[in-house]
LUMFI-852721 format. One record per residue (C-alpha): residue number from 1; residue in three letters; chain; y, x, z. Coordinates in steps of 0.001 Angstrom, whole numbers, plus 500000, padded with zeros to 6 digits. Layout:
REM residues N
<rec><resi>NUM</resi><resn>Ala</resn><chain>A</chain><y>Y</y><x>X</x><z>Z</z></rec>
...
REM end
This chain:
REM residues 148
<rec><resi>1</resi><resn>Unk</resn><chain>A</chain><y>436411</y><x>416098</x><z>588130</z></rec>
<rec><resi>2</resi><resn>Unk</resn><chain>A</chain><y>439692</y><x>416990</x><z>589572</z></rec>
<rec><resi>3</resi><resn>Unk</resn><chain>A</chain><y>437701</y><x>419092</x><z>592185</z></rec>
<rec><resi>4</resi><resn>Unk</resn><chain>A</chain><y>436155</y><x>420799</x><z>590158</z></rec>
<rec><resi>5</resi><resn>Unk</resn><chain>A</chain><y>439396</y><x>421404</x><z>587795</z></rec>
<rec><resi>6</resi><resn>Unk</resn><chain>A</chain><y>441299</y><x>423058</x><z>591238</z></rec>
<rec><resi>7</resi><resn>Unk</resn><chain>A</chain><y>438363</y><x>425044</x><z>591932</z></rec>
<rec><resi>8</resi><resn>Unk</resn><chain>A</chain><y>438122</y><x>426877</x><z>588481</z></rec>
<rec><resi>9</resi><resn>Unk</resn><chain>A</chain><y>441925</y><x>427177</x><z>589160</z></rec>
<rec><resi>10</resi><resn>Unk</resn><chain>A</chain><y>441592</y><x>428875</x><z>592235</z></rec>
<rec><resi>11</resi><resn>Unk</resn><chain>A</chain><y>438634</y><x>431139</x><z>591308</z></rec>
<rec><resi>12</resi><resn>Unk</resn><chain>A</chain><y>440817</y><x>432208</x><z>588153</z></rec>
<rec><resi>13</resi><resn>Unk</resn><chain>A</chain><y>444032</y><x>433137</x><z>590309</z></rec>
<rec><resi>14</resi><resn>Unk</resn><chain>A</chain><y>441579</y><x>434784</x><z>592778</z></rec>
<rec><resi>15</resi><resn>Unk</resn><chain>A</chain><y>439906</y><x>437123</x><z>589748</z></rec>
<rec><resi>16</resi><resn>Unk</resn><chain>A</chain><y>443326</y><x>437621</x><z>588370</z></rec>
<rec><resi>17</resi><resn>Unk</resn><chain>A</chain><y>444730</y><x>438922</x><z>591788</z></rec>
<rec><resi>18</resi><resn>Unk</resn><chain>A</chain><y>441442</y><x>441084</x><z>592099</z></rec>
<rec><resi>19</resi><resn>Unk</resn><chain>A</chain><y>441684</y><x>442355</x><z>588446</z></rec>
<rec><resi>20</resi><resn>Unk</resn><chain>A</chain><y>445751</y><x>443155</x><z>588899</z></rec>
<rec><resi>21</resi><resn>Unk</resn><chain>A</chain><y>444965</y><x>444711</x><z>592039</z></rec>
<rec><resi>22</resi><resn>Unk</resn><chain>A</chain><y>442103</y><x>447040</x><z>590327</z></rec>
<rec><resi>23</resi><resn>Unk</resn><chain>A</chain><y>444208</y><x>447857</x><z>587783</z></rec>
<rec><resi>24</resi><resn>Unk</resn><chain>A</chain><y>447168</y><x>449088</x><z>589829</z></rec>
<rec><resi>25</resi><resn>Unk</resn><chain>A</chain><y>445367</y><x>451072</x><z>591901</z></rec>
<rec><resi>26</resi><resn>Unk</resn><chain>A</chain><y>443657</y><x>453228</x><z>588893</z></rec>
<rec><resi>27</resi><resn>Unk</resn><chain>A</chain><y>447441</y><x>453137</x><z>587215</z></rec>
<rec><resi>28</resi><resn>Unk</resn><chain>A</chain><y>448870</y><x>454928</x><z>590853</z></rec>
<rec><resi>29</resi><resn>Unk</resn><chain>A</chain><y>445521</y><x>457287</x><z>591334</z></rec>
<rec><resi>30</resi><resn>Unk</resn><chain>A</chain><y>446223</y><x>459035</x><z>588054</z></rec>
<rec><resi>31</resi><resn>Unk</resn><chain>A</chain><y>450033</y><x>459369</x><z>588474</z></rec>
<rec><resi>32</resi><resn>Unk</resn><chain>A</chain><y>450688</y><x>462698</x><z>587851</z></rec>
<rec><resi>33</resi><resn>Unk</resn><chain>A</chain><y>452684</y><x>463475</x><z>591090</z></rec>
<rec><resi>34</resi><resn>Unk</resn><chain>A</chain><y>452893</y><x>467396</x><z>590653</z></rec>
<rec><resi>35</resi><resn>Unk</resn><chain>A</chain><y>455806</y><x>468534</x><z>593033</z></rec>
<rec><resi>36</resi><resn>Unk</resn><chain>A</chain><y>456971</y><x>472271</x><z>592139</z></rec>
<rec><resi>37</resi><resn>Unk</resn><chain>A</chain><y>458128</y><x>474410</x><z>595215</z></rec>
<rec><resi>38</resi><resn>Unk</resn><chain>A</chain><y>460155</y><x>477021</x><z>595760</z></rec>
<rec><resi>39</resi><resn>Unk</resn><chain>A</chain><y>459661</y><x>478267</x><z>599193</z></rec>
<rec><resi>40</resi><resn>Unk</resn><chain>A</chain><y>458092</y><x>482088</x><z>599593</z></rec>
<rec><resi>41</resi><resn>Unk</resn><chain>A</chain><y>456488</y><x>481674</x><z>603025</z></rec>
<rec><resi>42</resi><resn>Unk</resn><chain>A</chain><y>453105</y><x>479399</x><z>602110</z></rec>
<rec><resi>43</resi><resn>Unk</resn><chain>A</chain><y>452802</y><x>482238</x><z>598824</z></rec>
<rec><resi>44</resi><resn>Unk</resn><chain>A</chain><y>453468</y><x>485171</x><z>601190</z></rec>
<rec><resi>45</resi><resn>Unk</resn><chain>A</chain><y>450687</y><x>483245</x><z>604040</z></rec>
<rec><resi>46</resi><resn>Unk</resn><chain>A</chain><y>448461</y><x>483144</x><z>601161</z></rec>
<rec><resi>47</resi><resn>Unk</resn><chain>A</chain><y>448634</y><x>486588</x><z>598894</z></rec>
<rec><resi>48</resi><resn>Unk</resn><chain>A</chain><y>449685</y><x>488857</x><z>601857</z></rec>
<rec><resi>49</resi><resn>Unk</resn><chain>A</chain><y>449390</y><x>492002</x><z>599775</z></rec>
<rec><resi>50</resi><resn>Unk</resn><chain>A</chain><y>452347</y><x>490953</x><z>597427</z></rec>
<rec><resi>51</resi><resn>Unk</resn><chain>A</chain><y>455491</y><x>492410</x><z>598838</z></rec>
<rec><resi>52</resi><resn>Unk</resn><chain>A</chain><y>458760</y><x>491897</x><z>598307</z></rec>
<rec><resi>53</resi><resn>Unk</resn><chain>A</chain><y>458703</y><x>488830</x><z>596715</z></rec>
<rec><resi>54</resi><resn>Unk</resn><chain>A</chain><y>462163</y><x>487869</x><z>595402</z></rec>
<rec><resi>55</resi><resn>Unk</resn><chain>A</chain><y>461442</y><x>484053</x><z>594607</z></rec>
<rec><resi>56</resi><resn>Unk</resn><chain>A</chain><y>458618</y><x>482319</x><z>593756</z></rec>
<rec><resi>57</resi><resn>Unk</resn><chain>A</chain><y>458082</y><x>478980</x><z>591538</z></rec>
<rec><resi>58</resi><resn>Unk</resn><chain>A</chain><y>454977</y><x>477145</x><z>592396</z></rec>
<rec><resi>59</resi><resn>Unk</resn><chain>A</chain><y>453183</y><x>473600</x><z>592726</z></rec>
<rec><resi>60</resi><resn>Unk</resn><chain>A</chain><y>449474</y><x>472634</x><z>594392</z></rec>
<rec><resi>61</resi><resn>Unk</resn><chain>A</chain><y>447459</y><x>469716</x><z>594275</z></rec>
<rec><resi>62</resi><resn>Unk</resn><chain>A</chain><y>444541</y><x>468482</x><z>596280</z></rec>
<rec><resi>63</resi><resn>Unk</resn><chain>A</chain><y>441179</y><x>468138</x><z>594109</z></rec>
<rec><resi>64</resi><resn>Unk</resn><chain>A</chain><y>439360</y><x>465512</x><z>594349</z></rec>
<rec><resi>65</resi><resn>Unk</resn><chain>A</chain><y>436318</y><x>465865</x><z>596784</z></rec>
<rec><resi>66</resi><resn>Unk</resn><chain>A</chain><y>435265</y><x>462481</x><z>598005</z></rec>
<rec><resi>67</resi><resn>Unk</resn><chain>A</chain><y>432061</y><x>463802</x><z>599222</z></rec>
<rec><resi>68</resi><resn>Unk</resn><chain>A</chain><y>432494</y><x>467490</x><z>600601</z></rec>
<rec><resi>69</resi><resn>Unk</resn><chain>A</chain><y>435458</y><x>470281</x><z>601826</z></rec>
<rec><resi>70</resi><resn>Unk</resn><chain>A</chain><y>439011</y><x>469676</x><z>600680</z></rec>
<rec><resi>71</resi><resn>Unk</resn><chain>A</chain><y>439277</y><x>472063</x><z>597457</z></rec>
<rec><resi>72</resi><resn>Unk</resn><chain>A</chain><y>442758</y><x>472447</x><z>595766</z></rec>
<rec><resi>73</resi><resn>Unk</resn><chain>A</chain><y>444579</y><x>474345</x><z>592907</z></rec>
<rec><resi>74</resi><resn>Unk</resn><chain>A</chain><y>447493</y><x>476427</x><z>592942</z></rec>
<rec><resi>75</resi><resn>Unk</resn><chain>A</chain><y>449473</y><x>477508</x><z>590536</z></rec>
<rec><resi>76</resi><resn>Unk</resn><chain>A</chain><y>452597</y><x>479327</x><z>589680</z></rec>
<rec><resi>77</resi><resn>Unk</resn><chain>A</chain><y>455301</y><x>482587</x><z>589038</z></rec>
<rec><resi>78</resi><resn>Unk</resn><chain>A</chain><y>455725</y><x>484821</x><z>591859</z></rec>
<rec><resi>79</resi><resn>Unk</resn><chain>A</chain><y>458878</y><x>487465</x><z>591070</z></rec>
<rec><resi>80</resi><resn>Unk</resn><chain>A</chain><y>459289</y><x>491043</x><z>592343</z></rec>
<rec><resi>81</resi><resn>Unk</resn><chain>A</chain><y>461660</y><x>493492</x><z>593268</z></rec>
<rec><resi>82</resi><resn>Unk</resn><chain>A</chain><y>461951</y><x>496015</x><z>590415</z></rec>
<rec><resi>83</resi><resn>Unk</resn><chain>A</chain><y>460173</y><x>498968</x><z>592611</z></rec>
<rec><resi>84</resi><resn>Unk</resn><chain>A</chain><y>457200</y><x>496950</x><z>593269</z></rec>
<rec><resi>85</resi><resn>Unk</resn><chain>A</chain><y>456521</y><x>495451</x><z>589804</z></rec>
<rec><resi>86</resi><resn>Unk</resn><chain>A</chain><y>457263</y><x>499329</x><z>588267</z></rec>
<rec><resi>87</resi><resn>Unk</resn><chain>A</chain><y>454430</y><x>500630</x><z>590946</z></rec>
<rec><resi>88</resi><resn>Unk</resn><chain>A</chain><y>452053</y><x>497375</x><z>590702</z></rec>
<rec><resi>89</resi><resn>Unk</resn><chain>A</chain><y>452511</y><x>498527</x><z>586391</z></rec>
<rec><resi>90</resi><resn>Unk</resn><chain>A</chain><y>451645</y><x>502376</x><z>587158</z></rec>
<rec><resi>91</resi><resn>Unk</resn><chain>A</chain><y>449039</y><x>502306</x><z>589546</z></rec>
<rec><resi>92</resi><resn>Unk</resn><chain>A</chain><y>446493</y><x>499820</x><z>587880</z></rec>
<rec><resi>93</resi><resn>Unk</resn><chain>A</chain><y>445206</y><x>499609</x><z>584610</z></rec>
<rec><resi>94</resi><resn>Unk</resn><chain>A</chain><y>446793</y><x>496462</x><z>582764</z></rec>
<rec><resi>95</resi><resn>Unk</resn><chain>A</chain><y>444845</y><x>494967</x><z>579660</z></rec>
<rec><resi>96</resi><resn>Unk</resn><chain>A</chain><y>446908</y><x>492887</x><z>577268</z></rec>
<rec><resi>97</resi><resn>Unk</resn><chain>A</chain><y>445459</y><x>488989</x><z>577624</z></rec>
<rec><resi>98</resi><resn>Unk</resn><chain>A</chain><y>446351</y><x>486018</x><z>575577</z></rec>
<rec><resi>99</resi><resn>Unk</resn><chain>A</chain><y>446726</y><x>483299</x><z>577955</z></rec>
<rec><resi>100</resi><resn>Unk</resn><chain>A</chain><y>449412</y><x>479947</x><z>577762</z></rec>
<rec><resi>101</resi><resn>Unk</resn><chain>A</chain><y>449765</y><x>479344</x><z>581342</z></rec>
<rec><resi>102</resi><resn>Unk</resn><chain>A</chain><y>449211</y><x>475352</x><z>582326</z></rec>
<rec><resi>103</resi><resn>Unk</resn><chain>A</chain><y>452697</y><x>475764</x><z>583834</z></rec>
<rec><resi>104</resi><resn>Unk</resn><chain>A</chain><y>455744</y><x>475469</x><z>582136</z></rec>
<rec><resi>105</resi><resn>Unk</resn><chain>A</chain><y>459117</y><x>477699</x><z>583459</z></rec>
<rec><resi>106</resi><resn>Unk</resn><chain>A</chain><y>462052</y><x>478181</x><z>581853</z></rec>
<rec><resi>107</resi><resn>Unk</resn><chain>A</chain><y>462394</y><x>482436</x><z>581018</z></rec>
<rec><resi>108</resi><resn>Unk</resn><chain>A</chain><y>465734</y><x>482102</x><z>579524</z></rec>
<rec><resi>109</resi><resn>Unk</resn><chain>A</chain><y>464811</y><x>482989</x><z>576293</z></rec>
<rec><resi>110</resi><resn>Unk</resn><chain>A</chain><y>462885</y><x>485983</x><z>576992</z></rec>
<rec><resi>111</resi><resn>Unk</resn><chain>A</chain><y>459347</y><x>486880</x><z>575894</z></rec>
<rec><resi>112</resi><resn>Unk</resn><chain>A</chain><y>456364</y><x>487649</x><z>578499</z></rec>
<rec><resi>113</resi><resn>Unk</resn><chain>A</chain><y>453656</y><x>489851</x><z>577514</z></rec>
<rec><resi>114</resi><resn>Unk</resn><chain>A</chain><y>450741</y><x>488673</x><z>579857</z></rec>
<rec><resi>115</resi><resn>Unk</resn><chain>A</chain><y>448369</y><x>491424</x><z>581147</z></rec>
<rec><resi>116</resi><resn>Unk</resn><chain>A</chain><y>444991</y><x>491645</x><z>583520</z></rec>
<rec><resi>117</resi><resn>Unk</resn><chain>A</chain><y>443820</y><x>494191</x><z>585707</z></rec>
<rec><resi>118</resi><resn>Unk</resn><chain>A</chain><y>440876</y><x>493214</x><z>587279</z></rec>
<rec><resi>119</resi><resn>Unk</resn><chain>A</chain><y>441033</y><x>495456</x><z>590033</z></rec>
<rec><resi>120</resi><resn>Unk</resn><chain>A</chain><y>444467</y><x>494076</x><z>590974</z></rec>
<rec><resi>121</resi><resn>Unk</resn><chain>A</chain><y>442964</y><x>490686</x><z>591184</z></rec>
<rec><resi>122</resi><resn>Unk</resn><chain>A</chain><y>440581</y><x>491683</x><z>593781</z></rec>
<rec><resi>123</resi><resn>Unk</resn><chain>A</chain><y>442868</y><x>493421</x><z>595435</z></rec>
<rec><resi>124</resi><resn>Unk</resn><chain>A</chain><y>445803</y><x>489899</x><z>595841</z></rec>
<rec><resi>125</resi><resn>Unk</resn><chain>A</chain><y>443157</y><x>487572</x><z>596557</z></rec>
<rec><resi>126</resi><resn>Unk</resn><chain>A</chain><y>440312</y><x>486931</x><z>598909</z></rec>
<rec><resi>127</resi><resn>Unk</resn><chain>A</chain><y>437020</y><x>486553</x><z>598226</z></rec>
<rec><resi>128</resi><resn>Unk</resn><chain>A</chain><y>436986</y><x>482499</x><z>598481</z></rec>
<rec><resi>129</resi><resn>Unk</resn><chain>A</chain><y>440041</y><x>482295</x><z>595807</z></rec>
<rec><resi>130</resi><resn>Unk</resn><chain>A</chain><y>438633</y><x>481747</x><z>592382</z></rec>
<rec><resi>131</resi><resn>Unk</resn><chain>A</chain><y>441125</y><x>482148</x><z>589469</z></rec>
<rec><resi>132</resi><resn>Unk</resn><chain>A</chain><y>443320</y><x>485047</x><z>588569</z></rec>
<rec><resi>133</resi><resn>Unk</resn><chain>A</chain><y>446535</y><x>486763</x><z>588640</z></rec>
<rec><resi>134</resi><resn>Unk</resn><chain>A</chain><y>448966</y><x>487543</x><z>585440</z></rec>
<rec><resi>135</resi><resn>Unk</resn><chain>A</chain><y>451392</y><x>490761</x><z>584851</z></rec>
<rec><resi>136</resi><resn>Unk</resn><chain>A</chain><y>454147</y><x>489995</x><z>582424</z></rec>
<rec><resi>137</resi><resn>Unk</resn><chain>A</chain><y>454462</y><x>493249</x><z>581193</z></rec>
<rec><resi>138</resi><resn>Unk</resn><chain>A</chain><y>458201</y><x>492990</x><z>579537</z></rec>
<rec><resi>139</resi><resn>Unk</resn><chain>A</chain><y>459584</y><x>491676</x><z>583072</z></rec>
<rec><resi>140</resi><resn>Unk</resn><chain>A</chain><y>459268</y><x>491687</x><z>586835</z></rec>
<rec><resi>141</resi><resn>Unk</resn><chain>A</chain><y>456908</y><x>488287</x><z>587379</z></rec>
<rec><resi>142</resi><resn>Unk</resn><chain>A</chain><y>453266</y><x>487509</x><z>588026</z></rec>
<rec><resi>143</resi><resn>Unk</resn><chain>A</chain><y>451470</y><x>484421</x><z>587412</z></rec>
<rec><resi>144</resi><resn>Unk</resn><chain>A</chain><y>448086</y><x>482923</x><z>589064</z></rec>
<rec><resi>145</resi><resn>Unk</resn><chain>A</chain><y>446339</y><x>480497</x><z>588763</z></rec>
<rec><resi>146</resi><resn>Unk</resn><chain>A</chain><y>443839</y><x>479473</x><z>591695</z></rec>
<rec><resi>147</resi><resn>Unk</resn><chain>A</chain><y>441392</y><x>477305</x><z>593275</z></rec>
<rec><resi>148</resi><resn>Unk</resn><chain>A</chain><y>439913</y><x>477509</x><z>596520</z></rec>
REM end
């Protein structure tokens, strides 16, 4: 009997360890651990035809591809020099879009106007980028959103 007892015992601590450790591990895989950049250069490496970029507020992540290539998404607000948002705004043909970009930054009160050219889009990103790139129209910043 008292066998018996210690080994129900045991295989109850052992499923509880098992169960805690399950549990953990699905609690830390969908931790949202979003890290938002500022650096210009891995933007710059990546969009080559934006110039003078001023600053740039950004984050990535890694999607999840157990079983082929590494994909990820990028997203974020890429600002301009006045001259090159004024010429990017005159030379393409911007169409007023209703979007509420998945990322949050703080415009200090001010109101964006979001607008699409489609031509402009091909013209940022390469071919193996899927996703596309914003004009705020009432200020100097562009936002994207991308996968690849």
């Amino acid at each position: 009997m008292k066998l018996a007892k210690r080994k129900l015992i045991f295989l109850g601590v052992i499923l509880f360890v098992f169960f805690s450790v399950l549990l953990l591990n699905l609690f830390l895989s969908n931790k949202n651990d979003i890290n938002y950049r500022t650096d210009i250069e891995p933007i710059n490496s990546r969009f080559p035809m934006l110039k003078n970029i001023q600053k740039v507020y950004w984050s990535s992540k890694v999607i999840d591809n157990r079983f082929g290539p590494i994909s990820y998404w990028i997203r974020g607000y890429v600002f301009l020099d006045q001259t090159s948002i004024l010429n990017i705004k005159d030379i393409y043909s911007w169409e007023t879009v209703n979007i509420k970009p998945k990322m949050k930054y703080d415009f200090k009160g001010k109101t964006q106007s979001w607008g699409y050219s489609e031509e402009f889009d091909n013209f940022i990103k390469a071919s193996n980028y899927v996703g596309k790139f914003y004009l705020d129209l009432n200020g100097d910043s562009l936002y994207f959103e991308i996968e690849q």
